[in-house]
C-alpha positions as CSV (number, residue, x, y, z in Angstrom):
1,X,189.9,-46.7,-80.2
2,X,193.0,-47.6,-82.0
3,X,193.0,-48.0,-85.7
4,X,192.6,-51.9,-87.0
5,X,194.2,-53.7,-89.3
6,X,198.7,-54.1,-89.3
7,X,201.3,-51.7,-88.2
8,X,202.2,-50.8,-91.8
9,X,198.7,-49.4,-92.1
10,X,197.4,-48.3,-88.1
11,X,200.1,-47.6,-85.5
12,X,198.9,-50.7,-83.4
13,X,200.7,-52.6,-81.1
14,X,202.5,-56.0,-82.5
15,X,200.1,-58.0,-80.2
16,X,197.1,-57.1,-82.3
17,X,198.5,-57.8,-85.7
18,X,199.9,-60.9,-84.1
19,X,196.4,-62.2,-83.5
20,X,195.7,-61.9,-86.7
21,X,197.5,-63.9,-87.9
22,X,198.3,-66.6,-84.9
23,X,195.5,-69.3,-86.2
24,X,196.6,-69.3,-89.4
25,X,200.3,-70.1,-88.6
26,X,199.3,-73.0,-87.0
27,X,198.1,-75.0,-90.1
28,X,201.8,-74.4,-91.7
29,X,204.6,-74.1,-89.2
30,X,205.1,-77.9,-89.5
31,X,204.6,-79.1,-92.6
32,X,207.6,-80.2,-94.6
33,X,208.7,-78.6,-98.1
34,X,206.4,-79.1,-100.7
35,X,205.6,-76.6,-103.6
36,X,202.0,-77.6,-103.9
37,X,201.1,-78.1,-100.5
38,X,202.5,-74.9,-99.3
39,X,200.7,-73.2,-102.2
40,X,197.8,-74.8,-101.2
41,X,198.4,-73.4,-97.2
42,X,199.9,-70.0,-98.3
43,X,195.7,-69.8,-99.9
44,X,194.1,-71.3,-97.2
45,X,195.8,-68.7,-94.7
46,X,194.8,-65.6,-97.2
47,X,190.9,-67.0,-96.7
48,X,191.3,-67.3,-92.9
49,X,192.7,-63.6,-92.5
50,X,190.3,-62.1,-94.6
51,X,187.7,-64.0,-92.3
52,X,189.7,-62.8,-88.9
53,X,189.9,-59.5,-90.1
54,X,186.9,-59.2,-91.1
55,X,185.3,-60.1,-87.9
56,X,187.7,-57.5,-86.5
57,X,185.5,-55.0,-88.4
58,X,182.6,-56.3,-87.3
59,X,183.6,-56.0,-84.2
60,X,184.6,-52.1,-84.3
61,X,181.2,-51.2,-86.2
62,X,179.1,-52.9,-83.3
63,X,181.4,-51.0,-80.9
64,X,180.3,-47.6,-82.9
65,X,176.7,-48.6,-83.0
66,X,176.9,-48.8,-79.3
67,X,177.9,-45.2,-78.5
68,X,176.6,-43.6,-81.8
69,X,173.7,-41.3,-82.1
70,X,171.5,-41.3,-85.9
71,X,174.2,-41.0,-88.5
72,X,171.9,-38.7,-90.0
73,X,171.4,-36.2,-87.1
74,X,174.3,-33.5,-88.5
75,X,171.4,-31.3,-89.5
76,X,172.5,-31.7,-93.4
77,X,170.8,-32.2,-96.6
78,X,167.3,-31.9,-95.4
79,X,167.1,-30.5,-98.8
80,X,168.5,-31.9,-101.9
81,X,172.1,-30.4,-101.4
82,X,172.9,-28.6,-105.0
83,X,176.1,-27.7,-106.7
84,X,178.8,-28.4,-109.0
85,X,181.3,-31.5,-109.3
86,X,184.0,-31.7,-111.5
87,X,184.3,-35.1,-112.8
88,X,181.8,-35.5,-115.3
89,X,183.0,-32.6,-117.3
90,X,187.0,-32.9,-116.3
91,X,187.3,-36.5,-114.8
92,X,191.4,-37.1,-114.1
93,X,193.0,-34.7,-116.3
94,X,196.2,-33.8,-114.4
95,X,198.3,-32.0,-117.1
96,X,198.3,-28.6,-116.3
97,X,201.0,-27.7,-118.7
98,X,199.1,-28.4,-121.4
99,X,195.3,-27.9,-120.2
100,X,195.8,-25.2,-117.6
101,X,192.3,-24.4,-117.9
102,X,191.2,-28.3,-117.4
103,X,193.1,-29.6,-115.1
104,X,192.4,-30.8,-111.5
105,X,193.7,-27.7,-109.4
106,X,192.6,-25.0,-107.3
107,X,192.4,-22.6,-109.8
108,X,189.6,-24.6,-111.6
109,X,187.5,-24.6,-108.5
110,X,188.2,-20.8,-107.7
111,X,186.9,-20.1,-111.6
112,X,184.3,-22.6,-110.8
113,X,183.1,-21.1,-107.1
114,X,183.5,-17.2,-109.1
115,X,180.7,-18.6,-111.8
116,X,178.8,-19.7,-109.5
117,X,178.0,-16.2,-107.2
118,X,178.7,-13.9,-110.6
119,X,176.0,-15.9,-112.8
120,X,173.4,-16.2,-109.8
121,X,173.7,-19.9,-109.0
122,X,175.0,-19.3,-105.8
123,X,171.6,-17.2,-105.0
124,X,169.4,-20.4,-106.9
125,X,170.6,-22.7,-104.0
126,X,173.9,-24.3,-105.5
127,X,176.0,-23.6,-102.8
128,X,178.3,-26.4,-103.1
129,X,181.9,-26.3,-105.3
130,X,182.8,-30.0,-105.2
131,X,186.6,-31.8,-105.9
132,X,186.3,-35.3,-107.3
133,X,189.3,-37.8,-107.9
134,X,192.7,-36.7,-108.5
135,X,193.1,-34.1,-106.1
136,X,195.9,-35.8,-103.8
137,X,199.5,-36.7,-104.0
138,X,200.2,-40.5,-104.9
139,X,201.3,-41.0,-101.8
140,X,200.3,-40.1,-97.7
141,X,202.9,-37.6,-95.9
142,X,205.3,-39.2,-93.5
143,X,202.5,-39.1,-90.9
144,X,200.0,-40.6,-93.0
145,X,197.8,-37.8,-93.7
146,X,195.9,-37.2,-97.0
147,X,198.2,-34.0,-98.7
148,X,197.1,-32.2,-102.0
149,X,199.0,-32.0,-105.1
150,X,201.8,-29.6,-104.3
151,X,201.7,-28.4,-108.1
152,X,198.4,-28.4,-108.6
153,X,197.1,-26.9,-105.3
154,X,200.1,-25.3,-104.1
155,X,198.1,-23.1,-101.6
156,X,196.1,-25.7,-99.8
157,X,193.0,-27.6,-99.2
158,X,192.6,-25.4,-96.2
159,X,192.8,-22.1,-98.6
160,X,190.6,-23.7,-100.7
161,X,188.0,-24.1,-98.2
162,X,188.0,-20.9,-96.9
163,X,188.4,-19.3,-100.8
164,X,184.8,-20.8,-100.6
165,X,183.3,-20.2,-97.1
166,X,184.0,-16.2,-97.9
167,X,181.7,-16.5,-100.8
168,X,179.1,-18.3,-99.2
169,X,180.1,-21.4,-100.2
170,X,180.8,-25.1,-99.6
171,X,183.8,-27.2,-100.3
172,X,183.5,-31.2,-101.3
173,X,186.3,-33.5,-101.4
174,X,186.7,-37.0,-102.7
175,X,187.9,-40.5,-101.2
176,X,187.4,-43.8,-101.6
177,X,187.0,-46.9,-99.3
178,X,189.5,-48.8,-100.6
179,X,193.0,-48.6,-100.3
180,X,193.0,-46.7,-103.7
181,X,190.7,-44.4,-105.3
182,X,189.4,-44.9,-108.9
183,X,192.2,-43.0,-110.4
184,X,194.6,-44.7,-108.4
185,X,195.1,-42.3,-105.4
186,X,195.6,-43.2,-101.5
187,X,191.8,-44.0,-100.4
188,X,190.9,-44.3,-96.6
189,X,191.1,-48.1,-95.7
190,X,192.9,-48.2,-92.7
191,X,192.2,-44.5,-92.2
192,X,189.1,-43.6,-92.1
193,X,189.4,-41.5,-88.4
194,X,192.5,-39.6,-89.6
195,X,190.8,-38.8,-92.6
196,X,187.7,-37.5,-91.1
197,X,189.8,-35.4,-88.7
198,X,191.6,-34.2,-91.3
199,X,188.5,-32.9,-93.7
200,X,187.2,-31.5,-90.6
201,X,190.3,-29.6,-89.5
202,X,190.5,-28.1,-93.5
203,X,187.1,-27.0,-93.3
204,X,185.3,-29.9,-95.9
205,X,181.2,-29.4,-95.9
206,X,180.8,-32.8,-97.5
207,X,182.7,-35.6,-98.3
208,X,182.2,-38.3,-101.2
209,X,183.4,-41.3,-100.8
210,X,183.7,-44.2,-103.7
211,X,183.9,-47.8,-104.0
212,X,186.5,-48.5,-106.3
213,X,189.7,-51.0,-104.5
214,X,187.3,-52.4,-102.2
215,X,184.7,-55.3,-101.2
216,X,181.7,-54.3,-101.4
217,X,180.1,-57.5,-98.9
218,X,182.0,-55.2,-96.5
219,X,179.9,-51.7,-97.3
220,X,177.3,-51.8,-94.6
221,X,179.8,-52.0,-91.8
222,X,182.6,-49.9,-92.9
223,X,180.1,-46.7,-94.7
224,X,178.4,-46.8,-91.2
225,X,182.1,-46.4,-89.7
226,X,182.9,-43.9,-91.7
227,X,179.5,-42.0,-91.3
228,X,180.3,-42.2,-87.4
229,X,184.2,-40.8,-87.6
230,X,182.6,-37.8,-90.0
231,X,180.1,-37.3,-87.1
232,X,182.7,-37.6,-84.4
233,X,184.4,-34.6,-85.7
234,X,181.7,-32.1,-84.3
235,X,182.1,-30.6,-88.2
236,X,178.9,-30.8,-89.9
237,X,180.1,-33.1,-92.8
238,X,177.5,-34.2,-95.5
239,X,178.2,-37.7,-96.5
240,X,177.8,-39.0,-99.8
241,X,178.3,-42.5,-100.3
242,X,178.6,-44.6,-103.6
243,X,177.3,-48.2,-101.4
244,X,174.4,-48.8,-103.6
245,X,176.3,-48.2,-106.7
246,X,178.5,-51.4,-106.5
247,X,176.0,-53.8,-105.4
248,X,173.4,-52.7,-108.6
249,X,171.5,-55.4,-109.3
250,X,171.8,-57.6,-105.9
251,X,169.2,-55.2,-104.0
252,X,171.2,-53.2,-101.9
253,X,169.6,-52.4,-98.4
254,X,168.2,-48.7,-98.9
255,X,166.8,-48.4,-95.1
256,X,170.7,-49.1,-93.5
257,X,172.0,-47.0,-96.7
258,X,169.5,-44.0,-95.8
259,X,171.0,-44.5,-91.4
260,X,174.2,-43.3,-92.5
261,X,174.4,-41.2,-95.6
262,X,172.7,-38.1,-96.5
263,X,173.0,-39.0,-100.0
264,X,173.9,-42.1,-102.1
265,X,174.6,-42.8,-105.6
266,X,172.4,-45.9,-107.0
267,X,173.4,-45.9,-110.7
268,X,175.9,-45.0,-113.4
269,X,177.8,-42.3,-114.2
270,X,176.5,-39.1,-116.1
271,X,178.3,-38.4,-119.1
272,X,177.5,-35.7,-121.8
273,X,175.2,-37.7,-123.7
274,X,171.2,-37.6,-123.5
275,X,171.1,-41.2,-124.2
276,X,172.9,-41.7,-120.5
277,X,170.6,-39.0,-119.1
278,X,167.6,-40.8,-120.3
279,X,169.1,-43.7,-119.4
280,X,169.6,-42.9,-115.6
281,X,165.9,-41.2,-115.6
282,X,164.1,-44.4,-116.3
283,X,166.4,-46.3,-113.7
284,X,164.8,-43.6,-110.9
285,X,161.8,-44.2,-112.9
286,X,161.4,-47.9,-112.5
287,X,162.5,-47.7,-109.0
288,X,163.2,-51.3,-108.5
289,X,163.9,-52.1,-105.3
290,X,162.0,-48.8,-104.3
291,X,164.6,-46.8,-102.7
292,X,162.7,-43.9,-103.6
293,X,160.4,-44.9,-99.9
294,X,163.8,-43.9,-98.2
295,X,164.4,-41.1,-100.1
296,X,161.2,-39.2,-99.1
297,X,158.0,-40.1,-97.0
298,X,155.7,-41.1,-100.0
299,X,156.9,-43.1,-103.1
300,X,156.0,-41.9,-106.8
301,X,153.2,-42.8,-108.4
302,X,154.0,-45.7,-111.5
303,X,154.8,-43.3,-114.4
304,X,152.0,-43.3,-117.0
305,X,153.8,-44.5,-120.5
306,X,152.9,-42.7,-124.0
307,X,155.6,-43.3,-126.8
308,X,158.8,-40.9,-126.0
309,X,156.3,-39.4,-123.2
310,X,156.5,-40.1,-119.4
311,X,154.1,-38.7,-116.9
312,X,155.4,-39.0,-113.6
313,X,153.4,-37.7,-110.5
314,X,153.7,-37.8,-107.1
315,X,152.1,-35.4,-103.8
316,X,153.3,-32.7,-102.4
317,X,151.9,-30.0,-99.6
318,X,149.5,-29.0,-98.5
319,X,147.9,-32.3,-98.2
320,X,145.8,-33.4,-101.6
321,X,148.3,-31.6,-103.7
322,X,150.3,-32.8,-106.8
323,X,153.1,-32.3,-108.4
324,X,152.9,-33.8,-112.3
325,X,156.0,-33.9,-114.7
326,X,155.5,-34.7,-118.4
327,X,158.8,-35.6,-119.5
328,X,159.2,-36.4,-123.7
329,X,162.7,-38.7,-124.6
330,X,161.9,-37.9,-128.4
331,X,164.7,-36.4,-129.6
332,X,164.9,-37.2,-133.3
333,X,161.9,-35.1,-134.8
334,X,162.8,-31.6,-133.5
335,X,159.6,-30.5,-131.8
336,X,157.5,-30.1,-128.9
337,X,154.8,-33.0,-128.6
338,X,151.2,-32.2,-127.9
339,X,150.1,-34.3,-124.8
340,X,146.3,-35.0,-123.6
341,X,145.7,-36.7,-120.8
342,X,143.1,-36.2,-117.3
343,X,143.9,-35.9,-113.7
344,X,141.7,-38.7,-113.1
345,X,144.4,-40.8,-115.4
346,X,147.2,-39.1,-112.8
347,X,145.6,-40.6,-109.9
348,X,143.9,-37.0,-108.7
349,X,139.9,-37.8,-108.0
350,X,138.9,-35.0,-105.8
351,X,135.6,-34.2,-107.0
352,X,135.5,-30.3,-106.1
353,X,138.6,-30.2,-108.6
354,X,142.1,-28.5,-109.0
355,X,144.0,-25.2,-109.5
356,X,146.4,-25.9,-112.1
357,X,149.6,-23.7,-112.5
358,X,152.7,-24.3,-114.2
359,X,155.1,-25.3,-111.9
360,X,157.8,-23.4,-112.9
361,X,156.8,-20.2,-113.1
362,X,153.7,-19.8,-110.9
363,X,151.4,-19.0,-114.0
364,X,147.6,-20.3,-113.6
365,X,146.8,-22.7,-116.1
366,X,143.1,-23.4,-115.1
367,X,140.4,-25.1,-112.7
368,X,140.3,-29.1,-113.6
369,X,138.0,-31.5,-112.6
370,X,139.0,-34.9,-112.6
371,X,137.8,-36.0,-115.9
372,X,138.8,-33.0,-117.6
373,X,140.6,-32.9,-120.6
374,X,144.6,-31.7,-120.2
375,X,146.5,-30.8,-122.7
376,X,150.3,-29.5,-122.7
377,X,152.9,-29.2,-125.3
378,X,156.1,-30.4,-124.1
379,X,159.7,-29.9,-126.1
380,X,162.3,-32.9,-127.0
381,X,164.4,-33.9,-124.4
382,X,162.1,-31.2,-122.1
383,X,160.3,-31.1,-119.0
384,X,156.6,-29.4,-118.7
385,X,155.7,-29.0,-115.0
386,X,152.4,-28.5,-113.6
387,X,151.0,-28.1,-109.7
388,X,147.4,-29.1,-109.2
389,X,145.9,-27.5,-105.6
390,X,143.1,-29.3,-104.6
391,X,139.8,-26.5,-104.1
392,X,137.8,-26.5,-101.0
393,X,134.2,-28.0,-101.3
């Protein structure tokens, strides 16, 4: 399937960027001179190619559908994948004169990938070492491939793959679905195969791709294109998409997001700042247009409000079980926040009652029935966990 859109962009033949542009030479090959008529075509032919073109791409995503199996059968993220990404700590800072030690290279995501196995992360499940914007060259080789910095990673993204796979590791790059990225780099519009091919051939576990330089209307046929070329590889690729992220607010569709990404941002941008964090907790919190029934096979329970306290709860196996988070946003007075509550308030009725243990460590808490008083002490800007086993009748 040859690449759509004009030769500058796909190595088509003339005849198909011809038809693109054939109906809307009609309307202006004879008129005669006239500034504000002409302005006035010049306008009306931008709408009609965006509208031909557009079809075009419809056209190719129905094509994929066709021969495509689940977008989501590579056999990734059946967990939720862990690891480290660069940008919320080192964003686009590409002066590594200055900031050697913060700049986007490959020396920041060796140091990074060495943490992670020397200070046991590695062994706790984050596996993945993950570049974000920045990484490329302003500009596509002369055979329009993607090509690294040659300053910043002189060696390779290859070598920085396998720097990575020998340490039980997995690499993540960055791209966009625009013809730019955020920071203002080549993104994958009118390359999307080539740029699968090529993450596949370095050796990429899992591939980010932004919104930024883009239409967003266009998201749910051209993230389902990309999800297919990553498949097409025969590389297991995990795909992380940004789709939902640009359309906040105007109900994205989570069922077509969940057929072709393993993973998809929905909100902001973390920054170091627990106002953010909090922020972005009560957006998964209120769940608004419940992508959270995507996500998983149940949804969570409504979160039970008290002050700077949040109770979330929500089952887990074997079947009756429940897991129960008590989260506390106070951050002003300094100290841990005394909490009573009862599993019957949590939405837990099993007469014959629970084993509670704290979640995180295994430790037995006590046996709770239903209307028993609960009470936990949980630190600002903390987390107390707790896992109530139904018992057998």
């Amino acid at each position: 399937m040859p690449y759509v859109g004009c030769r500058k962009h796909a190595h088509v033949g003339s005849t198909t960027c011809d038809l693109l542009f054939a109906r809307s030479k009609i309307m202006c090959q004879n008129m005669k001179p006239n500034t504000a008529v002409e302005l006035s075509c010049i306008q009306t032919r931008k709408v009609m190619m965006r509208q031909i073109a557009y079809r075009i791409l419809q056209f190719v995503a129905a094509w994929l559908m066709i021969q495509r199996c689940h977008a989501l059968d590579n056999g990734l993220a059946r967990t939720p994948p862990m690891g480290w990404l660069s940008w919320e700590r080192f964003r686009c800072h590409t002066d590594c004169k200055n900031r050697p030690s913060e700049c986007i290279s490959e020396k920041l995501y060796m140091d990074m990938a060495d943490r992670l196995v020397a200070d046991g992360y590695r062994d706790a499940g984050y596996t993945y070492v993950n570049v974000d914007d920045c990484w490329s060259s302003l500009e596509r080789d002369s055979n329009g491939r993607l090509q690294a910095d040659p300053d910043r990673f002189p060696s390779g993204i290859k070598f920085l793959a396998d720097y990575m796979h020998k340490r039980g590791l997995k690499l993540g790059i960055y791209g966009d679905m625009g013809t730019k990225t955020c920071g203002g780099y080549p993104g994958s519009k009118f390359y999307m195969q080539a740029d699968a091919e090529l993450f596949a051939e370095w050796g990429i576990d899992s591939f980010k791709m932004d919104g930024c330089f883009s239409d967003p209307e266009e998201f749910p046929i051209s993230y389902p294109i990309m999800s297919q070329w990553l498949n097409k590889t025969g590389r297991p690729i995990l795909f992380s998409c940004s789709w939902p992220t640009y359309l906040y607010g105007r109900h994205p569709n989570y069922t077509a997001v969940a057929e072709s990404c393993n993973i998809w941002r929905n909100y902001r941008d973390i920054e170091e700042s627990w106002d953010v964090v909090k922020d972005i907790i009560e957006f998964f919190g209120n769940d608004s247009d419940n992508f959270s029934s995507v996500a998983r096979p149940g949804a969570f329970n409504d979160p039970d409000m008290d002050g700077d306290i949040q109770i979330w709860a929500r089952p887990i196996s074997p079947v009756g079980s429940y897991a129960v988070a008590f989260l506390n946003f106070g951050i002003k007075t300094g100290r841990s926040v005394e909490v009573t509550t009862s599993l019957a308030k949590l939405g837990l009725h099993r007469s014959s009652g629970y084993n509670v243990t704290e979640g995180f460590t295994g430790q037995k808490i006590g046996i709770y029935k239903p209307g028993s008083s609960l009470t936990v002490f949980v630190n600002p800007s903390g987390v107390y966990l707790i896992v109530a086993r139904p018992l057998q009748k």
